[in-house]
N, C-alpha and C positions, 0 to 999 in steps of 0.2 A: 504493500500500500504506500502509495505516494505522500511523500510531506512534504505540503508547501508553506509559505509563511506569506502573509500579506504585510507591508509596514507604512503605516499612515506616515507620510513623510509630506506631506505639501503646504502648510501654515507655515506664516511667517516670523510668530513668536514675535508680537510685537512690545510686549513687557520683558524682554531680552534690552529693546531700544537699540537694537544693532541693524545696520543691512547685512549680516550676515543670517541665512537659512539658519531656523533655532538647531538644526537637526544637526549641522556643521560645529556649533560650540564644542568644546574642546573636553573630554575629561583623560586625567594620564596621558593626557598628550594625542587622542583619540578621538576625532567624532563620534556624538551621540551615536549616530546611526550605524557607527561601525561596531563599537561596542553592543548595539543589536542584535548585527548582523552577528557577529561574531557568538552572541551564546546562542542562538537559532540552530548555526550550522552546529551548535556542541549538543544541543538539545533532538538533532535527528532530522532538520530539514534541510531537503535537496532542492528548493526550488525557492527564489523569495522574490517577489516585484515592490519594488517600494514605488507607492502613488506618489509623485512629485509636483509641483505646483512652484508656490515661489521659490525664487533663485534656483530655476531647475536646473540649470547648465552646471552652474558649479556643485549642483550634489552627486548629476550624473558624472563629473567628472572624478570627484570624491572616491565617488564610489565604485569605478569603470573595473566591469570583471568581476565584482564584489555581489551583485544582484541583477535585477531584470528590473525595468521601469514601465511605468505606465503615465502618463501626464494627466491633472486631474485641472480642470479650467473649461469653466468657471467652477469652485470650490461651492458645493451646493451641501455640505455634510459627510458628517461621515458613514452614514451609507452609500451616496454617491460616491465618495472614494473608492469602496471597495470593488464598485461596478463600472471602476477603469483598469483590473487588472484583466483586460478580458482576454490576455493570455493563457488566463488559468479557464477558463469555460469549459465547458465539454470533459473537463479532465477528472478521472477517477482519484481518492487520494482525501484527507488530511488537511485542511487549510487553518493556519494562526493565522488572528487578526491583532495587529499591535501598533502601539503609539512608538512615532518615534523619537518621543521624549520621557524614554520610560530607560534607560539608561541601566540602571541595578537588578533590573529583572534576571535572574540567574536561570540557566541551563534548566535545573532542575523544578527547576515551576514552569518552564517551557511544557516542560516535558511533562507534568502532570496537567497540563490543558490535552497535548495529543492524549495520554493514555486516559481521561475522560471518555474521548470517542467512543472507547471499548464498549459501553456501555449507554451511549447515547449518540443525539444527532447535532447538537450544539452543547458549549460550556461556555462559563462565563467566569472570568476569574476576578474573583472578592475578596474583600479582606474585612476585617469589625475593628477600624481605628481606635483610639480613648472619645476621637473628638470626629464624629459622623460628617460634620460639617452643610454643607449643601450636596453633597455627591447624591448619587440618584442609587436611591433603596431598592434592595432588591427580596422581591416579594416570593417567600418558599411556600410549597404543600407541602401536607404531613407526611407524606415519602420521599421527602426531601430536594424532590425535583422545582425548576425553578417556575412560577406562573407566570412571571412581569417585573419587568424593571420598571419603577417611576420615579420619575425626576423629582427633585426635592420642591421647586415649585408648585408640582402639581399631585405632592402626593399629602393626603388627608395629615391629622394630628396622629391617630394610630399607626401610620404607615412612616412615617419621620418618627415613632419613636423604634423601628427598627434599626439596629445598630449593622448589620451587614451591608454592603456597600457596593457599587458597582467599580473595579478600578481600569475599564475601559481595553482590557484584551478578551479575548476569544475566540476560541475552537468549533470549526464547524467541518462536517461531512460537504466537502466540495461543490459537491452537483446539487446537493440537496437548500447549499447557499446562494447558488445563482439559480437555481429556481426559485425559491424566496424574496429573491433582490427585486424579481419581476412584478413582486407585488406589493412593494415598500411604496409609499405615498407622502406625500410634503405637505399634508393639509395639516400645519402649527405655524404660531405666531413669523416662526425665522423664514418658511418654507422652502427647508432641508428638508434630507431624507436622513433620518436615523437610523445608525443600526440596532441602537436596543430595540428597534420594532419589531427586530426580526423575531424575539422572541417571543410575543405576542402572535407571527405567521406559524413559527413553529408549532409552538402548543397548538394552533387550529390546525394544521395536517395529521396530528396526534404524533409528530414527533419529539423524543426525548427532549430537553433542555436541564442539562445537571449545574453545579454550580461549582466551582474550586476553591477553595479556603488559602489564601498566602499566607501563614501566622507570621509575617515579619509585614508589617506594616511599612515598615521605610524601604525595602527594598521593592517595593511595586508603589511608590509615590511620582508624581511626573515631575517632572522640572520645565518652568516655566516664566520662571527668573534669575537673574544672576543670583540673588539669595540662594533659590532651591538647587543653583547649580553647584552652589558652595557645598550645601549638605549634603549633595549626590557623591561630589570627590569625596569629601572625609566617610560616606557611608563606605562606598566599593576601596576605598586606600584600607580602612581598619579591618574590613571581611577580606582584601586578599591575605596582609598581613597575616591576622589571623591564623588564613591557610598555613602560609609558611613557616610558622613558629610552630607551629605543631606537627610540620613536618621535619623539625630542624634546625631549622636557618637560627642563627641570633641577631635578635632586630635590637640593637640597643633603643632606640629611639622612634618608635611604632606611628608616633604623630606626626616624626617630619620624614617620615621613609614613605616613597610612590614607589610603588611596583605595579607596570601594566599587567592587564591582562593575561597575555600572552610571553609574557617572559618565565625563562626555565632557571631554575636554581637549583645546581647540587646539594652535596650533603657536606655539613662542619662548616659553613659558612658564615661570616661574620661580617655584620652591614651596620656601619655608624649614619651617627643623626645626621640631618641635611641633603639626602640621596635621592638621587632619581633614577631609576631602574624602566625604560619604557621603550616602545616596540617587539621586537623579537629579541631582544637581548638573551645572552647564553650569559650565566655564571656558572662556572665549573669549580669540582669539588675543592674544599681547603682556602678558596679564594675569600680575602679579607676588602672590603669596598669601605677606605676611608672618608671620611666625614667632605659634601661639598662635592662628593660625587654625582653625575650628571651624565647619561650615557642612554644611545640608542641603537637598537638594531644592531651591536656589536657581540664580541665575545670576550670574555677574561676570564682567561684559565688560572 
């Protein structure tokens, strides 16, 4: 079975206050979108089209090789997003749907959206913050399957005081989302096309819609200002850390040490405060990386 990925890439992020595409901002030295793309393909998908829209040149370029694009223009919502990856039509398979300012989303909650499918036709991945906020509640039955998402303006006093939350990715059966998409409608105040609708089409064909729980609430958060971009680096800087101290490594200094993504680190290693560790970078075994360090895409043995 086929795994594709859908990634909402075309807003401008205009609370960014940059002409740079939000999705291009920087973490570890990395576009949002690539750090995406990057746990997608660790999560099990072979196929990703990011919708693009502003500053699309330089995202396809960003990105050239990295994904499959679709151009979303005029920006009607994010259902109509998804009904410009018409790449994916007709095809058998597994499709994420994700923001792509959702940056900390890890592999392994990828991947508990696909393995949802197992068991249904759509997923919708949620989380139960301290602080619900305005996000749009997401309404269960007592078998747990999902009836509706409603928006926080439009959902009653009882329905706002559910605390589980909509945090805007989701899992669908391919064919069974673009025949869906054919019947999504713009009749609301914006006149978008929503994808929470779809879950409302689903449940009417009597197919499944389950729900996914992230217990870590900062890692499926969006970023959406420089503020939130701040707290996205320090979230994904302390969880790779994390990783590597418990694999090993000796981090003297856990708050000022970056280690991208995708950089490899032996064993007995020892990394002073003020480092940057980003790209593909190799650290090979016994290797000491003193303080003020700053290195890419290299090797030190």
């Amino acid at each position: 079975m086929t795994k594709n990925a859908i990634i909402m890439a075309a807003g401008k992020g205009t609370r960014m206050h940059s002409d740079l595409p939000k999705v291009l901002h920087k973490i570890m030295d990395e576009p949002m979108i690539s750090l995406i793309t990057s746990s997608l393909n660790k999560a099990g998908a072979e196929r990703i089209v990011s919708i693009v829209g502003y500053g699309r040149d330089e995202v396809m370029k960003a990105m050239e090789g990295r994904c499959e694009f679709a151009v979303q223009d005029p920006q009607l919502g994010t259902g109509h997003a998804v009904m410009q990856a018409k790449q994916l039509e007709g095809e058998d398979g597994d499709t994420l749907v994700v923001n792509g300012d959702g940056p900390c989303i890890s592999p392994a909650t990828y991947k508990s959206l696909y393995d949802a499918l197992k068991d249904a036709d759509m997923a919708v991945l949620t989380s139960i913050p301290e602080d619900a906020r305005a996000y749009g509640r997401v309404i269960r039955r007592e078998d747990g399957s999902v009836s509706r998402i409603v928006e926080y303006k439009d959902a009653s006093e009882a329905e706002r005081a559910v605390r589980e939350v909509n945090m805007g990715s989701y899992a669908f059966d391919n064919r069974k989302m673009f025949e869906a998409l054919k019947e999504l409608k713009n009749n609301n105040a914006q006149n978008e096309y929503y994808i929470t609708d779809l879950v409302a089409i689903f449940n009417a064909k009597g197919w499944k819609v389950a729900a996914v729980v992230a217990e870590d609430t900062e890692e499926v958060q969006g970023v959406n200002d420089n503020v939130e971009l701040a707290k996205a680096t320090a979230y994904l800087r302390d969880r790779i850390n994390l990783e590597w101290m418990k694999k090993g490594v000796t981090i003297m200094d856990p708050k000022t040490t970056y280690i991208g993504p995708d950089v490899e680190i032996g064993h007995d290693v020892m990394i002073y405060p003020n480092t940057y560790l980003l790209g593909h970078t190799k650290i090979k075994d016994g290797a000491v990386i003193l303080p003020g360090t700053m290195v890419k895409d290299e090797t030190i043995a």
